[in-house]
N, C-alpha and C positions, 0 to 999 in steps of 0.2 A: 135657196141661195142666200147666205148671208150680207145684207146690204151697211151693215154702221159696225162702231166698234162698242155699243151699249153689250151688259153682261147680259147672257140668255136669263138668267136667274137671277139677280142681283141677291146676295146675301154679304151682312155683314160680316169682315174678317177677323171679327176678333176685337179684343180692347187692350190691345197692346200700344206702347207709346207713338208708335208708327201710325196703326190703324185705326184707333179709336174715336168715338167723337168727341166733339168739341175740344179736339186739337188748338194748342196756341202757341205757334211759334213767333219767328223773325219772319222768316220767309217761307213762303209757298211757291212748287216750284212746278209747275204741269211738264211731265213728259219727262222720257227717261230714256231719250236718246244721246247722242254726242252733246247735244246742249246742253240739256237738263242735266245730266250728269257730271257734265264742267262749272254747272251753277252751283252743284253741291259739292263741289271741291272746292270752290273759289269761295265759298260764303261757306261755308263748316269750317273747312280744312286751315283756310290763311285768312279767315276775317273773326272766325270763332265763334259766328251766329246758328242759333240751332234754325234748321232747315230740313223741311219733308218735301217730297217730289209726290206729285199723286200720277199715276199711267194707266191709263184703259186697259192697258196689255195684259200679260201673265209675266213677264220678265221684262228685263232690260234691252236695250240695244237700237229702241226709237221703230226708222225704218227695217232696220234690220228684223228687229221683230216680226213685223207682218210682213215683210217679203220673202218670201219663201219660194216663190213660185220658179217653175225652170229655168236654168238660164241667170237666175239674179246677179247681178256682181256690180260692183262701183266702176267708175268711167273716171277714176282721179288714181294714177298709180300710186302704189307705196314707196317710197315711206309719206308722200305728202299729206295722206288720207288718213291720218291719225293723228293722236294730239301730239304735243311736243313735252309733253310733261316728263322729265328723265326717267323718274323713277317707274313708269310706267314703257318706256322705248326701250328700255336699256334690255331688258332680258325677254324683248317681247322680236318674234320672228316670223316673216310672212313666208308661204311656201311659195308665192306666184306675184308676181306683178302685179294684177287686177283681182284683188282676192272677191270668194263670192260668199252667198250669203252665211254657209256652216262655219267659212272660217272669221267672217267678221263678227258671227256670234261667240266664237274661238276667241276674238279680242277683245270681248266688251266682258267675258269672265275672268278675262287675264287682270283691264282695269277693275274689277269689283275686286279680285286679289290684292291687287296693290293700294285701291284707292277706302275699300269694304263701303261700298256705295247704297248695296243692295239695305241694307239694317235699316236705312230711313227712307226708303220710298214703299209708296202702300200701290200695292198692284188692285188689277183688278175695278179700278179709282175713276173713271170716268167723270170728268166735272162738267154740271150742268147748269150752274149759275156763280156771280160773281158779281158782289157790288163791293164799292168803298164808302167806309160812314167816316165822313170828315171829322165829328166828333171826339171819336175815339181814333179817329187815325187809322184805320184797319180796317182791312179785306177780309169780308167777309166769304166764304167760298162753300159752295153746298158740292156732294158729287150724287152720282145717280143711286148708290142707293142709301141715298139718306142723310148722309154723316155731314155735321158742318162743322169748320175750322175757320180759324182766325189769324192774318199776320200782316206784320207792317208793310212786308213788298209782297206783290203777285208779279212771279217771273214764269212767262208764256214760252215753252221749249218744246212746242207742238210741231215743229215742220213744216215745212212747204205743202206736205201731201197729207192733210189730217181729213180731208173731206174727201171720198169718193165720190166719182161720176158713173150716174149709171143713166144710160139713152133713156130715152120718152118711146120708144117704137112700141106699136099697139102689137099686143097678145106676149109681151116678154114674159108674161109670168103662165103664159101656156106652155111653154117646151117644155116636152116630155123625157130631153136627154137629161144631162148633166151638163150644169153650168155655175160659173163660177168666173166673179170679179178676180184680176190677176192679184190684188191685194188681200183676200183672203181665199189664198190656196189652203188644199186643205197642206195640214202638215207632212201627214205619209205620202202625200202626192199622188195622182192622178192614173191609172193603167191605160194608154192611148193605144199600146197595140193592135194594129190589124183596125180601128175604127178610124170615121170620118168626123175629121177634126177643123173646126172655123174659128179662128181667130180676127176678132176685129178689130181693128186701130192698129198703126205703126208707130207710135211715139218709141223711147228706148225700153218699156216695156213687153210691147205689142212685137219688138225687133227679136228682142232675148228669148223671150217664150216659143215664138214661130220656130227658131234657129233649133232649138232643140229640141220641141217636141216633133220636127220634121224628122229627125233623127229615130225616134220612138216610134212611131207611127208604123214604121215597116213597109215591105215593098207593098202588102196586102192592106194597109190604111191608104187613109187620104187626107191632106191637111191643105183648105185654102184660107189664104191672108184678106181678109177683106179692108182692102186702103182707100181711106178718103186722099192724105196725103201721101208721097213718097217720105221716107228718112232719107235724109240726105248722111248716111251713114258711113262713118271710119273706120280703118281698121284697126285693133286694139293691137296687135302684133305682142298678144298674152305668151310668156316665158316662165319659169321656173326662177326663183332665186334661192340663193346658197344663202347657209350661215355665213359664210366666209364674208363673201362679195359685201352684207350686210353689216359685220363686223366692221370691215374697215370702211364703208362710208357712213359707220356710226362717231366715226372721231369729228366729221363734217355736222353733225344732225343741230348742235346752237346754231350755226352762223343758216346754214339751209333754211330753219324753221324763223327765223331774220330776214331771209331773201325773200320767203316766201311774200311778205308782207309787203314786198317791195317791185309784186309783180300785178297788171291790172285785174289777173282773174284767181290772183290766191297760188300759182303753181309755181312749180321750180325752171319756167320759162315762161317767154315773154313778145310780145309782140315785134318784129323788125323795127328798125329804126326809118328802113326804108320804106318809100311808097312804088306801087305797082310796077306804073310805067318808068320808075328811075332805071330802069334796068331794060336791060336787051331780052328779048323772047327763049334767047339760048338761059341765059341765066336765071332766068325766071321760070325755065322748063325745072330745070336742075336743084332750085329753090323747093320749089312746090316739091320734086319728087324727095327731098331729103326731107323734110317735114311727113310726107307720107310712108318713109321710108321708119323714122319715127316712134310713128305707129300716137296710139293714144286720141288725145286733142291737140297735139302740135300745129294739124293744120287748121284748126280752128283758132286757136290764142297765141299762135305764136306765127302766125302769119305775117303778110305785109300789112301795113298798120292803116291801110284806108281799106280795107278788106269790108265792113262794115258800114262805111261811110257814103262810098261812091259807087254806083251802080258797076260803070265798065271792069275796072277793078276787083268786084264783084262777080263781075261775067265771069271772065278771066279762069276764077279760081274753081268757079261751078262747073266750065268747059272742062278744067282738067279733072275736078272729080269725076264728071259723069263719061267721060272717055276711059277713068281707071275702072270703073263697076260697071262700065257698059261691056266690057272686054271678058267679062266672069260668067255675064247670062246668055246663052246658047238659044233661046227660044226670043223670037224678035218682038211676038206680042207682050210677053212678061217683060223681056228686056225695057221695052215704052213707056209700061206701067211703071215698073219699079225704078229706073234712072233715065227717068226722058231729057231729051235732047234742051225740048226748051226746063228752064229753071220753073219749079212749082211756087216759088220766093226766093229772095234772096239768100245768097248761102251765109249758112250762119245766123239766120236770126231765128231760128228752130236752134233748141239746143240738139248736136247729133250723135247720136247714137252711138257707139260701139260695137264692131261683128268681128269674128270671126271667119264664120263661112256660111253666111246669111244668105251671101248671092246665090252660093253655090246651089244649096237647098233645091233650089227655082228649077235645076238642072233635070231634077226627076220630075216623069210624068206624072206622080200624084203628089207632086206639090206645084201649087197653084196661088196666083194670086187675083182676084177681082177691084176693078177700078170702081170703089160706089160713090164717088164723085160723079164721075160721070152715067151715074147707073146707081142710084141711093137704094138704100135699103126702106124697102115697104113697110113691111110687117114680120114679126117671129108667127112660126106655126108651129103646131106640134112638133114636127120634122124637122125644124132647119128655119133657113130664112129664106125671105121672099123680097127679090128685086123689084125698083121699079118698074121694069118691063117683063115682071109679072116669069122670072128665071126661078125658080127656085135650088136650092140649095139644099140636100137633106143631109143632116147631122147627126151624132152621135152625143156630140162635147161641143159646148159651144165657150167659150173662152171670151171675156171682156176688158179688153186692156183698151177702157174707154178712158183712163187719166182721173185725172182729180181738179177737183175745184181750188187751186192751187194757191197761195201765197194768202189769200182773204177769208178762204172755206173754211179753215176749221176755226179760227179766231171769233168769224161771225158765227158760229155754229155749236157756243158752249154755253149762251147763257150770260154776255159780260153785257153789263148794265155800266153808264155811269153813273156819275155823282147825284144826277137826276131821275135818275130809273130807266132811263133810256137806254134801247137795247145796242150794241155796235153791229147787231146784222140793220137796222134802223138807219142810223148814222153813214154810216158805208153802203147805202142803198144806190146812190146815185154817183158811186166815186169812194175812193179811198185818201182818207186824209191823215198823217203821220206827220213827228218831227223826228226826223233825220234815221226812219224806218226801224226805228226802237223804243217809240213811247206815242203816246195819243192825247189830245186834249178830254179832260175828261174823268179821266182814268188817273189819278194820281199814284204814284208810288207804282206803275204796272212799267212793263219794262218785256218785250217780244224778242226773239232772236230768228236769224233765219227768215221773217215777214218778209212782206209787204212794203216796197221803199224804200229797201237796202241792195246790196250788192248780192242777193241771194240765188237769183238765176243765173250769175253770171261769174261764180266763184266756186271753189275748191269748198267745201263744206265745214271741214274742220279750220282752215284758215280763217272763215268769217264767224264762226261759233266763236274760237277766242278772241277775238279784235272784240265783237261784241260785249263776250262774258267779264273782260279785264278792264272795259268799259262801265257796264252794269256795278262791277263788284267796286271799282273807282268812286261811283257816284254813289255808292249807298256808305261808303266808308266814309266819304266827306261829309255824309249828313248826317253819322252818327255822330261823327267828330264834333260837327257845328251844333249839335242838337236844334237838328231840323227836324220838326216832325213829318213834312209830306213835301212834295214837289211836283209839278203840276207843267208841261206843256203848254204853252198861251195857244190861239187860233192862228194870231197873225205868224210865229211859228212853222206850226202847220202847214198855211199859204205859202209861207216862203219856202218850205222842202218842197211841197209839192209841185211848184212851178219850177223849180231847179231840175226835179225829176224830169215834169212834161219837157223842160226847154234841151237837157240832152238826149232825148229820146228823140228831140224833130232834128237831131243834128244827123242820124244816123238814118239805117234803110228800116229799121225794126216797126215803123207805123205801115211799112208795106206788105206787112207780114200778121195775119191772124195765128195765134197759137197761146199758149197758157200763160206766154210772159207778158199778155196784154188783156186774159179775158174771152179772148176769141172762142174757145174750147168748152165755153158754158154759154150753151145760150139762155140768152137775158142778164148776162154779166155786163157792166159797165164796160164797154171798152174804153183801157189806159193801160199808159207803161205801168207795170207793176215792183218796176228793178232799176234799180240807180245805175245810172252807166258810167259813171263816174272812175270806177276803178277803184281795187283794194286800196293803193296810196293816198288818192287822196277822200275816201270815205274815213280812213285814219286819221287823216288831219283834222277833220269835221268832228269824231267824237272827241279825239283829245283836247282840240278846243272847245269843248263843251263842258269837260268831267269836272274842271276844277272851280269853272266861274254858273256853272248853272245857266250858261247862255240857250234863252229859250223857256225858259221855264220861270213860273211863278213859285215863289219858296215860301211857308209858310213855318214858324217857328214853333220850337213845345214853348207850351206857357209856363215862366216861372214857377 
């Protein structure tokens, strides 16, 4: 079972201006997903600095790259879930509302078409260290096999999910089936027929995988869900779209991709104005059910606006979920497990999922789900897995949609040193510390997107890539402007984001809730909010008042 994204072989690719060593650019760009790839438009294309992306991968496309596995697809409909860049919208057309992972590989060759991205990124590239020499002003960057390079920024375009999570449970590497972390499926996919299939975790990957390989499996297989948590899961109410329909709300796609920024979680809708109880039970049945009717995340971000805040309010909206998806499963013991009565946490501070006809699934006798909360998991055997009360489970395929060490995992886990040699898995040991969840003390000239401190759990993905990247590419224009040689985050900085983070996170229910946006999900992870709750609007006001005066940061000049 493959556990990281290091190359089996490492071999060098050649000495071409891309791949070679001792590379010296402007900027270095890790990652060659929707960020990375906005980094190298915005800094090639409209600032005119030479720039390389290094990517562990084989291609482009970030997550999309290593998600493959059944079931993949985004939880952000189209058109929001793409960049706004025209010349790249204009002749580009989704088959479906919620496209999945062939066709967003489908759009990441459309932007190499229009943007030809591919020519400066070196695949294959796995970076495993990273210092900056004050001296020379430059990042130094080694990757794993070998090569080192040189540039004045290091821009971090890794993901939320660059770290897998794989259990501690004793004898995992005994199983005799076939198994396989949901992030490296294999490519050609999996034969489940007729075999007994275990899935463990329900986050929105553990949701997507279950839903269709329950499908595959056959009346002659058998597929159970092993749930610590319930998903408190949505329905996507997935449709087809036309060229037409797309056409003409392509005359709208400025002003839309305008709104978008104007909403607190990056989408083309918004919170209510009102709260819970302003309203009568009749209208607030009728609220809820147009929101679900919907489909998507409506009933998550575009809810009543103390939805998050205040517990009752809270109730409220969990009551109506779990009375819609209690009404789907026919079997009262799965029904318990999978949408109980009482709330497993507050709704909404799990990001939720997206189904289909996940419930449905449950409806057949060989699909199953186990509660190992209350019934943990022992041990892997040969066969299968072993309950705590000693149940076993024999398997065929065992399937790990255990999640990822999310927002701090792969940052701490490349190798970045600062100015002092100190590592940021070191620093970040007992707590995560950022200014304004796009740069570090420390670390001069380095600049994250998507991290740790930002709006990144709590937003539309390409909406917070560009607020970030026209951010990034803002402040490095200024500094060439000013010939500034470096810029530098202070500590006190630092302190103050961080305490702005902790102090909206105690406004809300989300410290009553263990899961990735806090840490929960790794043990021996600090637990802390790891996401600014702040809101797409005003995390905007925060960088643009930062880009033009340097607030926050120590400036150091090129010497005469």
């Amino acid at each position: 079972m493959r556990r990281d994204i290091s190359i089996a072989h490492p071999e060098r690719q050649g000495t071409t201006e891309t791949n070679g060593d001792n590379l010296d650019v402007d900027a270095i760009i890790v990652g060659a997903g929707f960020a990375g790839i906005y980094m190298l438009h915005k800094l090639r294309d409209e600032l005119g600095m030479t720039a390389k992306v290094f990517e562990a991968g084989k291609d482009i496309g970030g997550a999309w790259y290593w998600n493959c596995y059944p079931g993949a697809r985004v939880d952000s409909g189209a058109p929001v879930y793409e960049y706004s860049i025209e010349k790249v919208w204009k002749d580009w057309y989704w088959s479906e509302k919620f496209p999945a992972t062939l066709e967003l590989r489908k759009y990441f060759d459309h932007v190499d078409k229009v943007l030809d991205v591919r020519k400066d990124i070196a695949f294959n590239s796995k970076v495993i260290d990273a210092q900056f020499d004050e001296k020379s002003g430059k990042w130094l960057v080694k990757t794993e096999d070998g090569r080192l390079a040189r540039a004045n920024y290091l821009i971090l375009a890794t993901g939320i999910a660059a770290k897998r999570h794989f259990p501690d449970w004793p004898g995992l590497d005994s199983f005799k089936g076939e198994m396989h972390h949901s992030s490296f499926w294999p490519e050609g996919g999996i034969d489940v027929k007729g075999k007994r299939v275990g899935v463990v975790g329900t986050g929105s990957t553990g949701v997507q995988i279950a839903q269709e390989l329950s499908k595959e499996v056959g009346d002659d297989g058998a597929l159970t869900v092993f749930q610590r948590t319930p998903n408190l899961a949505l329905p996507m109410h997935q449709r087809k779209l036309t060229k037409e329909e797309q056409d003409e709300m392509k005359h709208d796609y400025h002003q839309l991709y305008q709104d978008r920024l104007k909403t607190f979680a990056g989408f083309f809708f918004d919170w209510s104005e009102k709260k819970t109880f302003d309203v009568s039970p009749e209208e607030r049945e009728k609220f809820y059910q147009d929101k679900w009717d919907k489909g998507g995340l409506h009933f998550w971000v575009a809810n009543y606006r103390d939805l998050l805040y205040e517990s009752g309010p809270n109730r409220e909206a969990y009551n109506f979920w779990a009375k819609k998806q209690r009404a789907r499963i026919s079997d009262a013991r799965k029904r318990d497990i999978l949408a109980p009565l009482e709330p497993p946490h507050s709704f909404g501070t799990k990001r939720p999922s997206l189904e289909q006809d996940f419930y449905e699934q449950f409806n057949r006798p060989n699909i199953d789900v186990q509660d190992v909360k209350a019934n943990p998991i022992k041990e892997v055997a040969e066969d299968g897995l072993v309950l705590q009360d000693d149940t076993r489970h024999k398997l065929d395929i065992l399937v790990l949609a255990t999640g990822f060490d999310t927002l701090t995992g792969g940052m701490k886990n490349m190798g970045l040193k600062d100015v002092h040699g100190v590592e940021l898995m070191e620093k970040w040991k007992t707590g995560t510390w950022t200014h304004m969840g796009i740069t570090c003390a420390g670390f001069p000239n380095m600049f994250f997107m998507c991290g740790a401190q930002a709006s990144t759990a709590f937003a539309n993905g390409p909406t917070l890539i560009e607020l970030q990247g026209d951010y990034i590419a803002k402040v490095i224009a200024n500094m060439r402007k000013q010939g500034i040689k470096y810029i530098e985050p202070t500590k006190a900085a630092e302190d103050e984001w961080r305490k702005l983070v902790m102090d909206l996170d105690k406004q809300t229910l989300f410290p009553g809730t263990s899961s990735w946006y806090n840490g929960g999900n790794i043990p021996g992870k600090p637990r802390e909010q790891l996401g600014y709750l702040g809101g797409i609007p005003e995390y905007n006001k925060v960088l643009n008042g930062s880009a033009d005066g340097f607030n926050g940061f120590n400036v150091v000049k090129q010497e005469a």
